[in-house]
N, C-alpha and C positions, 0 to 999 in steps of 0.2 A: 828678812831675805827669803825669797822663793827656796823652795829645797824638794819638794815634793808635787810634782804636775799629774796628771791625772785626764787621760786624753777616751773621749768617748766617742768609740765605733773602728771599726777594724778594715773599713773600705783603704781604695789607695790614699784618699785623704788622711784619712787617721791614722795610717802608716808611719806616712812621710812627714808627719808632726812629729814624732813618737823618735822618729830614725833623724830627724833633723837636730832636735833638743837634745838628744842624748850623742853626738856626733858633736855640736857648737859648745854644749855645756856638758861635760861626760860627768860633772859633780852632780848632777839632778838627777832626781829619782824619778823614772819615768814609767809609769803605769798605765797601760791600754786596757779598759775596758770592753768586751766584742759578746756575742751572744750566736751561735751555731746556729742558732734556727732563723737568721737571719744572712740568709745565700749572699754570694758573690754575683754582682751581674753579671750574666753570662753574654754580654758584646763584645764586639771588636771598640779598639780605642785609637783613635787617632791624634796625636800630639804637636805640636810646634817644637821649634828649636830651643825651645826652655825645658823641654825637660833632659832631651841629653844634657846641656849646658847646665843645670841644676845636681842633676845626680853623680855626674862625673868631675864637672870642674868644681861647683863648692860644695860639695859633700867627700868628695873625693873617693867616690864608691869606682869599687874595680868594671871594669866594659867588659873583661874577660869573661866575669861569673856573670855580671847581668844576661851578657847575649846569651852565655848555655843556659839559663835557667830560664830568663823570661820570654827567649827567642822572639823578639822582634824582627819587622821586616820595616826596611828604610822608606822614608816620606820626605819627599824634596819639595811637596808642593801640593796643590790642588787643580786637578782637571773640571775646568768649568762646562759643560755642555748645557751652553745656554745662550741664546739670541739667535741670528744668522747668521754666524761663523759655526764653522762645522763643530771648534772647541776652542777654551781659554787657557792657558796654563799661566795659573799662580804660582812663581817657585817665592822660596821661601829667601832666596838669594836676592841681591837687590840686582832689579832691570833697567828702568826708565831712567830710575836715578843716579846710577851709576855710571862714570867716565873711562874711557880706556883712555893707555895713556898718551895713544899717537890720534887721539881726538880732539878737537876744542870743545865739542860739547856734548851734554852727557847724551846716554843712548836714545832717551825716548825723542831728541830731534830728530833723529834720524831713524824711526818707525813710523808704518803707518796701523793699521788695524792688526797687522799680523807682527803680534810680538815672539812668535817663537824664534829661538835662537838666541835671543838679547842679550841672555848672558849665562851662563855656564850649567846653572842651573835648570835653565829653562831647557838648555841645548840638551841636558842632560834628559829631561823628561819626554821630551820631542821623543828619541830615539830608543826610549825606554831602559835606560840604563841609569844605575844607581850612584856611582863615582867615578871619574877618570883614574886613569894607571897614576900610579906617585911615579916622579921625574925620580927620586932619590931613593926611595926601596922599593928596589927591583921587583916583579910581581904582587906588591899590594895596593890597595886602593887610597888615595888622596881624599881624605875625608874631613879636607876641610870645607866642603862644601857645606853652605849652611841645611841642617836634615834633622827630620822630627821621626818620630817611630807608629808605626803599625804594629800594635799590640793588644793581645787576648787578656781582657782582664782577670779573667781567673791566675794565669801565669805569671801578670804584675803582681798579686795583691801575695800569692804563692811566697817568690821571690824577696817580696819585699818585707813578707813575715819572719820568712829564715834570718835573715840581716836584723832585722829588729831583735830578734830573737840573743843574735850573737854579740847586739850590743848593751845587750841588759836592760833591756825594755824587760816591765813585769806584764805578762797577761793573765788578764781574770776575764773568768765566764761565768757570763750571769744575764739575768735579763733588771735592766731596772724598772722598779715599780713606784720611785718620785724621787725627790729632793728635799733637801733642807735649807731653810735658807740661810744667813748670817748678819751679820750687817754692813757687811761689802758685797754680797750679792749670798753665788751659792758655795755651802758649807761643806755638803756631804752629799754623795749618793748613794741613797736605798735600793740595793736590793730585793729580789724576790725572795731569794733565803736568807732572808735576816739580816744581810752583812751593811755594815754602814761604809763608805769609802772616802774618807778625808783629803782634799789636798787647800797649797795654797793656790792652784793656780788651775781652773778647769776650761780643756779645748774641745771644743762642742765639732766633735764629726758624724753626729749621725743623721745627716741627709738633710731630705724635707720633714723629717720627725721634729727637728730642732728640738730633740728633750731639754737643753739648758737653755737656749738663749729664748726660744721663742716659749716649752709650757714652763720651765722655772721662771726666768725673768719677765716675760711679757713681752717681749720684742714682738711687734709683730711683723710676719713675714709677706714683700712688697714681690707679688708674682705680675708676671704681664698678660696674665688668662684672655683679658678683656681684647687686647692687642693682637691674639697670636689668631690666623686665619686657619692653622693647622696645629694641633693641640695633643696627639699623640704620635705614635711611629710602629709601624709593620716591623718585625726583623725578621730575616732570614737568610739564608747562603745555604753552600753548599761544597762538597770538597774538592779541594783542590783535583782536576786533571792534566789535562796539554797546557791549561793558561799558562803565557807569561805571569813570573808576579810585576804587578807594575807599581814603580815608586812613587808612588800618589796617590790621592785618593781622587776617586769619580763622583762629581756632586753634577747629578742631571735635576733639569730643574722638572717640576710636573703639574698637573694642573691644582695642587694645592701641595706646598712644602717642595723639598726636595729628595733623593734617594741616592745616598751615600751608598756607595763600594768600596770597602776595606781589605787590601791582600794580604792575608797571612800564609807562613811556607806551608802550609796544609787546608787551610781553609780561608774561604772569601766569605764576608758577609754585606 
């Protein structure tokens, strides 16, 4: 029986490993391996409706501490600026497909090119607002709309350390310098200083490095380099002024790739 896991790299990935096992299975001993001299990416992140739905409904993590500590801002959808319409709005809510109930058929019969307004979602991004008033408590917002998050990864990865932290995840610092093997795969990780780290069970989060799966095992890693017409990304922004923040991200298309706008309450990137 599994008893000991042993999760390598301390991004949100290797977090939410780390905070999920020890959350589903609080019997397991759960150990993060991460190394300081290996930064947090400093972008904006943009999310789908899996991860509120992940972190709040089966994790059962509190919405109160996330928002003061990770301070997200809300994502209904995606702003297309692209073809010859002026713009698209993707919400994240269903539109075309979706029936109201004094209709016979569902919305997109009854669209032509211009689908804003479809459906609540979409209405909602049109007008630049994030949720309708709730019909049932008084002054708050209705937030069932379907919504993803605008978030700074330094203040998820922050967040999501403290919480690990609180639920008995071990963290070691250290850089590793190989593995061992066994013969079910890998046994151990070496350290730079000496230390050996055993578990039965190893989750490989450290990036494009793949230290277990791809240099322990041999996995090789299947990229689309050959495919891609645009193969890096500019970042930049700047701080928040007069903008509205808007609940959506801006994907403008350009003459090679596209250029994502991400509102956070202080900064756009």
């Amino acid at each position: 029986m599994i008893q000991n896991v042993l999760v390598l790299g301390a991004g949100s990935a290797g977090l939410l490993a780390a905070i999920t096992l020890r959350k589903k299975l609080p019997a397991l001993t759960v150990t993060l391996v991460r190394s300081s001299d290996i930064g947090v990416i400093g972008v904006g992140e943009g999310t789908t409706p899996n991860m509120p739905g992940f972190l709040f409904g089966y994790l059962g993590l509190s919405q109160k501490r996330f928002y003061e500590q990770a301070e997200p801002t809300w994502k209904l959808g995606i702003r297309f600026l692209w073809g010859p319409r002026e713009y698209f709005d993707f919400s994240f809510s269903h539109q075309v497909d979706r029936q109201w109930k004094n209709l016979p058929r569902s919305n997109g019969f009854y669209t032509d090119e211009d689908f804003r307004g479809v459906s609540i979602g979409s209405a909602l991004m049109d007008a630049t607002k994030a949720f309708p008033r709730s019909s049932r408590m008084l002054g708050m917002p209705d937030m069932s709309v379907s919504f993803g998050f605008h978030i700074e990864n330094v203040k998820l990865v922050q967040t999501l350390e403290s919480i690990a932290l609180e639920l008995g995840v071990n963290f070691v610092e250290g850089k590793v310098s190989g593995t061992e093997r066994g013969p079910k795969g890998v046994a151990a990780l070496c350290l730079e200083d000496g230390r050996r780290l055993e578990a039965e069970l190893f989750v490989d989060s450290s990036g494009f490095r793949s230290e277990l799966l791809g240099r322990a095992l041999g996995e090789e890693f299947q990229d689309y380099q050959r495919a891609l017409f645009c193969d890096r990304a500019v970042v930049g922004g700047w701080d928040r002024t007069t903008e509205p923040t808007l609940p959506y991200t801006v994907a403008e298309t350009m003459e090679a790739g596209w250029a994502w706008q991400i509102d956070h309450e202080h900064h756009i990137n």
